[in-house]
VOGUMI-84750 format. One line per 10 residues: their letters; for each residue z, y, x of C-alpha. Coordinates in steps of 0.05 Angstrom, whole numbers, plus 32768, in hexadecimal, padded with zeros to 4 digits. Layout:
A	Z:Y:X; ... $
//
This chain:
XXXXXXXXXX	78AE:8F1E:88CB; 7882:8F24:888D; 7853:8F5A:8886; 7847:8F8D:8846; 7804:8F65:8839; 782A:8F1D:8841; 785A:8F3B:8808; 7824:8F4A:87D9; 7800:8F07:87E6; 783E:8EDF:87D5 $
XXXXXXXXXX	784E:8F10:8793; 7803:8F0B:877F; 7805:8EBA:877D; 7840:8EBD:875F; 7826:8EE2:8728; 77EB:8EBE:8722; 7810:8E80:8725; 7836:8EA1:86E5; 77F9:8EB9:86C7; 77E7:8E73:86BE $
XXXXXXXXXX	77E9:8E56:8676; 7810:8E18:866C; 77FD:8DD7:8658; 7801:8DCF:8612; 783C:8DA6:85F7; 7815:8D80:85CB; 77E6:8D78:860A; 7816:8D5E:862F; 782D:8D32:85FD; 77EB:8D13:85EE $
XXXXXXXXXX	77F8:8CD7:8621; 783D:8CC9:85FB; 7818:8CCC:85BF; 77E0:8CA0:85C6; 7811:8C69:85E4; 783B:8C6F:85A6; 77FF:8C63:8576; 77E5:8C29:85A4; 7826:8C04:859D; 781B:8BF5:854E $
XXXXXXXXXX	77D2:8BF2:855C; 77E4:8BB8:858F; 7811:8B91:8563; 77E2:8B9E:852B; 77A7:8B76:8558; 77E0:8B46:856E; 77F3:8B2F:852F; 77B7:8B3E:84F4; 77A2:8AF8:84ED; 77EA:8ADB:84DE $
XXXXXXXXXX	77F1:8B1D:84AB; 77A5:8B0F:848E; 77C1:8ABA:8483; 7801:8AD7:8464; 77D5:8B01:8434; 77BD:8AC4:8412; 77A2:8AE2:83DC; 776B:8B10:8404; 7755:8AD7:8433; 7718:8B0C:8450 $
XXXXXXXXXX	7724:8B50:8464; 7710:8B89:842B; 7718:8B58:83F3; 771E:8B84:83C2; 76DB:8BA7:83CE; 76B5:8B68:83DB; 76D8:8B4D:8390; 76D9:8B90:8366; 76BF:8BCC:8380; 7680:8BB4:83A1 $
XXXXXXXXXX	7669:8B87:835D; 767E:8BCA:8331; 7649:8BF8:8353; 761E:8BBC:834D; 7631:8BBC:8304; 763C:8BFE:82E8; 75F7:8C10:82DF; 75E1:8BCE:82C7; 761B:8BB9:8293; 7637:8BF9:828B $
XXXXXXXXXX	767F:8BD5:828A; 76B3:8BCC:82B4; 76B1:8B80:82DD; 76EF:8B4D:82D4; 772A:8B68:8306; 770F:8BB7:830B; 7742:8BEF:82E4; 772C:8C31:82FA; 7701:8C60:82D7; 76BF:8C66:82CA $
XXXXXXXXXX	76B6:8C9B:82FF; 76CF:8C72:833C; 7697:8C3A:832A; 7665:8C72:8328; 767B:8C84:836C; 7679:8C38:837F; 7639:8C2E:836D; 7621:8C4D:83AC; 7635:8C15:83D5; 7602:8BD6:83B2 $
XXXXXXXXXX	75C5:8BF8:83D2; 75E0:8BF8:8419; 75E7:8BAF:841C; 762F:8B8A:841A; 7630:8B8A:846B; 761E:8BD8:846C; 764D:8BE7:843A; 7685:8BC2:8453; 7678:8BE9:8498; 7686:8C2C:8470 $
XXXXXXXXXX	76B8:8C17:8443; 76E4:8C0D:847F; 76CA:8C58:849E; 76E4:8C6F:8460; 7725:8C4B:846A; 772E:8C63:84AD; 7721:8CB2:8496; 774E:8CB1:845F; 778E:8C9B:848D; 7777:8CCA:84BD $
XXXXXXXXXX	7775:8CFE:8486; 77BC:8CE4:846F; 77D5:8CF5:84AB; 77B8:8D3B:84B4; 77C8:8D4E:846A; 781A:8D37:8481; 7810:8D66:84BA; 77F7:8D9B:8497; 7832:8D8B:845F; 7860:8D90:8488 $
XXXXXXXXXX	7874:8DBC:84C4; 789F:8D8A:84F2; 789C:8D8E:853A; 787D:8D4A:8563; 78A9:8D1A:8557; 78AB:8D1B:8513; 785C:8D23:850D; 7865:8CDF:8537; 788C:8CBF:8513; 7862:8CC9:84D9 $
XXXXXXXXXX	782D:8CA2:8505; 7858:8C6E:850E; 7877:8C63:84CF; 7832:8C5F:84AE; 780A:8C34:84E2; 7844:8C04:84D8; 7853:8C0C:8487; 783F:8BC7:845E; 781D:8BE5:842B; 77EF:8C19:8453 $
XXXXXXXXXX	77DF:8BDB:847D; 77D5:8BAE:8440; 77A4:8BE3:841A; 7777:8BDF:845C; 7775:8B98:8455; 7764:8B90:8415; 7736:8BD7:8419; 775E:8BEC:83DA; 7752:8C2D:83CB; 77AB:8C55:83C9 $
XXXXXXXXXX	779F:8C72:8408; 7768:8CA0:83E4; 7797:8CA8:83AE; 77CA:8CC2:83DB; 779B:8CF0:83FC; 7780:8D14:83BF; 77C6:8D1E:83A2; 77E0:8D3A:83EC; 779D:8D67:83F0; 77B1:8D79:83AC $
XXXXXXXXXX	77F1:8D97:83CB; 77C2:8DB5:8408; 7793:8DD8:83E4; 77C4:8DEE:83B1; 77F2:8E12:83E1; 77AE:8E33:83FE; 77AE:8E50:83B8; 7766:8E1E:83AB; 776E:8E0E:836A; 7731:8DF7:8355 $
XXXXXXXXXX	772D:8DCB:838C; 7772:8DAB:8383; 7768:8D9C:8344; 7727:8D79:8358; 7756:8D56:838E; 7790:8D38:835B; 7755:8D30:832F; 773B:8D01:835E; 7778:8CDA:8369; 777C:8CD4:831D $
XXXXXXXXXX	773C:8CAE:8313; 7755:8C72:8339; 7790:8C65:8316; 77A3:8C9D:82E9; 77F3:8C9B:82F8; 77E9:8CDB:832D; 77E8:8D02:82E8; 783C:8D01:82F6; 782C:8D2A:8332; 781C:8D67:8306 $
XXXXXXXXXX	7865:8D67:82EE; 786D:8D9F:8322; 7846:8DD2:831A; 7854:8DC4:82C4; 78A4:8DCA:82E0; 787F:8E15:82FE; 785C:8E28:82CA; 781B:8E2E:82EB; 77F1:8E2B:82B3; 77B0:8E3E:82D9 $
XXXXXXXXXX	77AF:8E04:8301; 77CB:8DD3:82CA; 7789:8DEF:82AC; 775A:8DE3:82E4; 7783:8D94:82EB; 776D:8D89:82A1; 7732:8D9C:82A7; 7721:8D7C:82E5; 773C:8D36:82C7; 7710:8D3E:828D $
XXXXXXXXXX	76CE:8D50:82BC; 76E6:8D0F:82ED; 7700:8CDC:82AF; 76C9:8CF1:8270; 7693:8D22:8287; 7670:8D06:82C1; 7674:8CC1:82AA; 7662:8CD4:8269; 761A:8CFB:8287; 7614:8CCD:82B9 $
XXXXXXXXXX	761B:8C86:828C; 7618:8CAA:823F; 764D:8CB0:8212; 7651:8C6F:81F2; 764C:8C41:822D; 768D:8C65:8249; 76B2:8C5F:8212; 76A1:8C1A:8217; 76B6:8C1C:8261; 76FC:8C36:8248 $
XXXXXXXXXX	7701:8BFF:8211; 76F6:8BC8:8241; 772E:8BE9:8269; 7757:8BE6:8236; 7756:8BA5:822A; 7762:8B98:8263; 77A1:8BBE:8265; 77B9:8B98:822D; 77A8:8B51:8251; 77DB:8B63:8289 $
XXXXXXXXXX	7807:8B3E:827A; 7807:8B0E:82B8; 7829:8B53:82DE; 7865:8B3F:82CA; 786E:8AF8:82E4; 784D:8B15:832B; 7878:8B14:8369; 7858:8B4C:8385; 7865:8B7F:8350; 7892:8BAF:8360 $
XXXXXXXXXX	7895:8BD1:831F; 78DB:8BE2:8308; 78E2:8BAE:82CF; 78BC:8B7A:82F2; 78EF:8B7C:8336; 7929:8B79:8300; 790B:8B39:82DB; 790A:8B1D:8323; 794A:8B26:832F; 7969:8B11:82EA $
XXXXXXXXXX	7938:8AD3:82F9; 7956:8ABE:833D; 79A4:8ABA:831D; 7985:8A8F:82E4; 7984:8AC2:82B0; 7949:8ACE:8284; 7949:8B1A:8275; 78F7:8B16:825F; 7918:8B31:8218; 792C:8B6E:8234 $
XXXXXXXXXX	78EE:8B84:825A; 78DF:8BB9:8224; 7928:8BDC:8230; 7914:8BD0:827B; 78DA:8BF4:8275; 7900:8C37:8246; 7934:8C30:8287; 78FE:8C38:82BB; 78DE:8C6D:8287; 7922:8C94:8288 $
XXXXXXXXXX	7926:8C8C:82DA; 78EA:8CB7:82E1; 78FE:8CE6:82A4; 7936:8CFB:82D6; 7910:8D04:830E; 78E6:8D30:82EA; 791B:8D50:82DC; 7930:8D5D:8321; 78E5:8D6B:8330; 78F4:8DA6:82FC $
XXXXXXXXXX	793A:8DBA:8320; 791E:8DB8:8368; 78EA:8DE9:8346; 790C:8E19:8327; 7944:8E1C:8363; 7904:8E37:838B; 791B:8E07:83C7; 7902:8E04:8406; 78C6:8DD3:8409; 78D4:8DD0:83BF $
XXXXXXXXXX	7884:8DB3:83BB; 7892:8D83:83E6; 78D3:8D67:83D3; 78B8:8D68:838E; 7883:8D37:83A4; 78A6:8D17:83BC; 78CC:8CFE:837E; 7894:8CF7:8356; 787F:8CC3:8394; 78C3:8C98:838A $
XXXXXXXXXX	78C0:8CA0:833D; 7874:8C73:8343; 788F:8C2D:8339; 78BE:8C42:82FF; 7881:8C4B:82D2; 7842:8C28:82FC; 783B:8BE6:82D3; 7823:8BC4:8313; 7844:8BEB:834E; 781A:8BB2:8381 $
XXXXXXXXXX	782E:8BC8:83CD; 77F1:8BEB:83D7; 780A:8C1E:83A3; 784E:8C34:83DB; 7816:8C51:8410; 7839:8C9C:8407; 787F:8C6B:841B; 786B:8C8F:8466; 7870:8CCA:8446; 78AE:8CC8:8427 $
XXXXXXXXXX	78CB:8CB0:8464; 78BD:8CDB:8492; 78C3:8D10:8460; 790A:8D06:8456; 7916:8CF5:84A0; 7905:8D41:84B4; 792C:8D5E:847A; 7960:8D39:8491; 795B:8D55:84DB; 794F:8D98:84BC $
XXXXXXXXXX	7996:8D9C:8498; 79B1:8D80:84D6; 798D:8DBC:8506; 79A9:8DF0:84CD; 79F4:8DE9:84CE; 7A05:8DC2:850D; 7A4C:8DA8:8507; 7A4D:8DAE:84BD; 7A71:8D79:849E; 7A9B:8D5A:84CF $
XXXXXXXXXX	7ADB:8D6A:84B1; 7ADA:8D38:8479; 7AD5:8CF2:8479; 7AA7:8CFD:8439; 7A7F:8D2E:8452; 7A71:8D01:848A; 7A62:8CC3:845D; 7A3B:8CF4:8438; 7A11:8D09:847F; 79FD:8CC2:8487 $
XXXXXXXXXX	79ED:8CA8:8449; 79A7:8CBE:8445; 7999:8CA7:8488; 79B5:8C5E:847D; 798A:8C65:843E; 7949:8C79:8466; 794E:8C48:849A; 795D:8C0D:8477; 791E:8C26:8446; 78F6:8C29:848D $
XXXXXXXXXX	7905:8BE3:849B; 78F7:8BC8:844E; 78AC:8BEA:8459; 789E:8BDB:8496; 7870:8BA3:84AB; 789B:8B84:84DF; 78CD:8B75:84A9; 7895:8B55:847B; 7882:8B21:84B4; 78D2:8B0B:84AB $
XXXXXXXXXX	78C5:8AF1:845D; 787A:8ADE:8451; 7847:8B08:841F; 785F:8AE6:83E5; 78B5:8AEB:83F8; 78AB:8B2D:8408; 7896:8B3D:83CB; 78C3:8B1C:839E; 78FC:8B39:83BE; 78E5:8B77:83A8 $
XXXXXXXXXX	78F3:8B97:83F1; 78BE:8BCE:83DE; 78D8:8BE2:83A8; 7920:8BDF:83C4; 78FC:8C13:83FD; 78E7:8C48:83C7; 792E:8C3F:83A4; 7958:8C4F:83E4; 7921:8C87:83F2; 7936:8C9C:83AB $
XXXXXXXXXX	797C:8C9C:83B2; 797F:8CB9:83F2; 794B:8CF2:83DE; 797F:8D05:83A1; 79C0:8D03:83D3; 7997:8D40:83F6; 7980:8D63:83BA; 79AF:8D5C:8380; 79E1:8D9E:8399; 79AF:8DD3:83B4 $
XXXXXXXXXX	7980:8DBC:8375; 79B5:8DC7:8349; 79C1:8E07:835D; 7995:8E2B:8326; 7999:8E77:8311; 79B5:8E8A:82D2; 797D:8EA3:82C2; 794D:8E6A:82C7; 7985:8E33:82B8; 797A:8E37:8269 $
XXXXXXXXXX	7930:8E1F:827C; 7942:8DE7:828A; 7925:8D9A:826C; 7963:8D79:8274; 7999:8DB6:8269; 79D8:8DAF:8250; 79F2:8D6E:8267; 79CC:8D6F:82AD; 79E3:8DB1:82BE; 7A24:8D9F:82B2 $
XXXXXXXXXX	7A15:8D53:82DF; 79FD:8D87:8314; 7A30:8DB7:8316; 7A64:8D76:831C; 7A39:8D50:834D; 7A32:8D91:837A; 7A81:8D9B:837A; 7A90:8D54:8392; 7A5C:8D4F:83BF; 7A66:8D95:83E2 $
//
């Protein structure tokens, strides 16, 4: 028989053996993790020098920074103007011009730190974005260790994976009620190449006309003032002539296979059935203009219907509306595709989670279940760089597969948000951009699709 004291031995361990913490989950999942990560990382170090060969046009690794941004630092204090192949403003070469003193060895060295710490910070600002469990956060790892243009931008040390960062930290810092220091963020991203002004459409659609404030006048500090104490007033507004001009010399964008601008993929197409549609690239252009006029509109609806995640899902149009009105639209310019992705992917899950066993009563609501997910993964595989290895650098790009990628993204992205964005108080509806005749496209499209 046991005795009283063998009793309270065996209840003490067993509360002690209670009292014990767990093991985190994410603990324990660390071993999972860093095995998914070292898969792309493997096939990455498997197959880089067949992907550097196919990327004929950057035959060395950072090619870009050894052709344009190195020489501008060189340059910008000596010339005062911006060398043959560089676009961005005046600011950016200020910042360059760090790098000339280190040496090219040195600064190639840090160039690639600063590579490294900006995807590491693209992943932390998704994480921070957006409050999925693990398997969505690794996805997210996946999707972008593996996406064509994140891996092309390291390649070439191209500088959209900063852009992508300050206008995500814009979204950060902004929901932490930091103006000041988003603005300085999106301000950031708009001295490179001066299209993340579209991602202010937002808070306009909110009428947050504190921060629109602070984003103008953060613009003006990054784009006129600092160059303009740092280099004088004249010599930048020589740096933005020279710009301009070469703006207006760009011509040659239009005959590249690797644009994925809007009117350029159409030209492509018309050009492969034998049809010369070079005529109509100005209507092209008014089309793509009048794409993204409607998803600013439905950056205003998603708004002003106060959804949930409305910030987010507003991003994320203004991400897919980018090669409707980028002239160029190179790869490099679809890093946020990741985003998008794996955005949608958890919204998706998400509706599913909320009404389990909705929609199975209909064939069409069933169709309409599916859609977006046929839609996301076939944009996975048109992204990813597994796919890429199938047609070659240069076939990849004129079939326009990245583009196709941000299109399905778009379509599915509006097959999720056209009823609940349409769904718009009386009170607020009259506010609308687009009124009349979208109300009345919402109020049909949300019948039929409900």
């Amino acid at each position: 028989m046991s005795t009283a004291s063998d009793q309270e031995g065996v209840r003490r361990g067993d509360q002690e053996q209670t009292l014990q913490p767990k093991e985190p989950r994410s603990t324990r999942a660390m071993p999972f993790v860093t095995g998914i990560m070292a898969l792309p990382f493997a096939y990455h170090v498997r197959t880089w020098g067949s992907f550097a060969t196919v990327r004929d046009i950057c035959p060395i690794s950072f090619c870009d920074f050894v052709d344009y941004y190195y020489p501008m630092g060189e340059a910008i204090f000596r010339t005062g103007l911006p060398v043959s192949g560089f676009l961005y403003s005046p600011f950016i070469a200020i910042l360059l011009a760090v790098f000339p003193p280190l040496g090219l060895n040195a600064s190639l060295v840090l160039w690639g730190v600063l590579q490294v710490l900006f995807v590491s910070l693209y992943v932390l600002l998704f994480r921070r974005l957006v409050p999925a469990g693990l398997p969505i956060q690794l996805l997210f790892v996946i999707l972008t260790l593996t996406s064509y243009p994140l891996l092309l931008n390291l390649m070439a040390g191209q500088v959209s994976v900063f852009m992508v960062v300050g206008i995500l930290g814009m979204v950060v810092l902004y929901q932490r009620e930091r103006r000041a220091a988003a603005a300085g963020s999106v301000a950031f991203a708009v001295s490179f190449k001066y299209y993340p002004i579209i991602f202010l459409a937002p808070f306009a659609a909110r009428r947050d006309t504190r921060f629109l404030l602070f984003a103008a006048a953060a613009c003006g500090a990054f784009l006129f003032v600092v160059p303009g104490l740092v280099l004088g007033g004249g010599d930048t507004l020589r740096f933005y002539g020279s710009l301009l001009d070469a703006f207006r010399d760009s011509g040659w964008v239009v005959v590249n296979p690797h644009s994925q601008y809007f009117p350029h993929v159409v030209l492509r197409l018309a050009d492969a059935t034998g049809l010369d549609a070079h005529a109509l690239l100005p209507l092209l252009r008014w089309i793509g203009f009048g794409v993204a006029a409607v998803n600013m509109g439905f950056v205003f609806l998603v708004q002003r219907a106060r959804l949930r995640h409305a910030d987010l899902w507003s991003v994320q149009l203004v991400f897919l509306t980018i090669p409707f009105v980028l002239k160029t639209s190179w790869a490099i310019d679809f890093v946020f595709i990741s985003f998008t992705q794996t955005f949608l992917a958890w919204q998706l899950l998400e509706k599913e989670k909320a009404t389990p066993g909705a929609d199975t009563r209909a064939t069409r609501s069933q169709a309409r279940r599916r859609t977006p997910w046929f839609l996301l993964l076939v944009s996975i595989v048109f992204s990813n760089i597994l796919f890429v290895n199938l047609f070659g650098f240069v076939g990849y790009g004129t079939l326009s597969f990245l583009f196709c990628a941000d299109l399905l993204l778009l379509a599915a992205s509006y097959v999720e948000l056209l009823p609940p964005a349409c769904r718009i108080s009386p009170k607020s509806r009259h506010l609308a951009v687009i009124s009349g005749q979208t109300a009345r496209f919402c109020r049909d499209s949300a019948s039929e699709m409900s």
